[in-house]
N, C-alpha and C positions, 0 to 999 in steps of 0.2 A: 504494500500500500504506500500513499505519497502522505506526507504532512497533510494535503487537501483533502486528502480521502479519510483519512484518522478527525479533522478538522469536525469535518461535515455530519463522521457517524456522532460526535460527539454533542452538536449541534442539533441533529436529530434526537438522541436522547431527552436533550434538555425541552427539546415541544414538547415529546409527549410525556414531562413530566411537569409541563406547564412552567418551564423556566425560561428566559429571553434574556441570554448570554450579553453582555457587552458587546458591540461592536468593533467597537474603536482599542479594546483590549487584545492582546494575542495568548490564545489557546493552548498553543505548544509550541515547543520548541526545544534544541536539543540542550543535553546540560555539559557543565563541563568548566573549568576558569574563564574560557574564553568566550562573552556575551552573543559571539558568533557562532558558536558550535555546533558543529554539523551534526542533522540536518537542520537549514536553515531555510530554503525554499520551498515554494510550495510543494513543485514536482519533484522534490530530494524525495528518492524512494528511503524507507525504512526498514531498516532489516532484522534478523532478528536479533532479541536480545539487546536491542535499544533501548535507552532509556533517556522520559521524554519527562521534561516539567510540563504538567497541567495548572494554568492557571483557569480558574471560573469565576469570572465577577458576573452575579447576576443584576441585571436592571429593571426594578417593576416598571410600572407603568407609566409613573409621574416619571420615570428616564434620569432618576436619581439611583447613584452606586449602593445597594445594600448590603453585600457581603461578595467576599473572595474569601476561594476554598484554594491553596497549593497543592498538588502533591507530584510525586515520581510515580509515571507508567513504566513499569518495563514492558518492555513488547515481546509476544509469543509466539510461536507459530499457530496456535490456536483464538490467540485472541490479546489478552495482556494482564498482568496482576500490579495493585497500586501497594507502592511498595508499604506505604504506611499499614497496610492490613496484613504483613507479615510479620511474626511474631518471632522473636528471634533468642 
C-alpha cells in the first residue's frame, strides 16, 4: 500500500465512526530523527514492518480542534498493530 492508500483506509474509519479528521493536519508519516523520514510521499509504497506515526486530530462541527490521539502503527503483512497496545 502507499501512504494514500493507508491515509484514506484510515479516513474511512473515522466516517463510519462519525469522526471528521483535520484536514489541514497530517495523518502519517514515517518516524525516525529525521522530520523527513521515509516514507514521506504520498505514493512512497510501504513495506512491511514499517513503522508509521499516527496523528488524529479530530474536528467537530463548529471546525474547532478537540482532541489528538499519537500513536506508532507498525505495519503487517496482514494488516498493522498500534504499538501502544503491546504489552511488553
Amino acid at each position: 500500500m502507499t501512504l494514500e492508500q493507508i491515509e484514506a483506509d484510515i479516513r474511512a474509519e473515522g466516517k463510519r465512526g462519525n469522526l471528521v479528521f483535520a484536514e489541514d493536519m497530517p495523518i502519517l508519516s514515517g518516524t525516525g530523527f529525521d522530520l523527513s523520514e521515509y516514507p514521506i510521499g504520498t505514493k512512497d509504497r510501504v513495506g512491511n514492518n514499517t513503522v508509521l506515526q499516527i496523528v488524529l486530530t479530530v474536528d467537530p462541527e463548529e471546525k474547532e480542534t478537540t482532541a489528538t490521539v499519537v500513536d506508532m502503527l507498525q505495519v503487517t503483512e496482514d494488516g498493522g498493530t498500534y504499538l501502544s497496545r503491546l504489552k511488553g
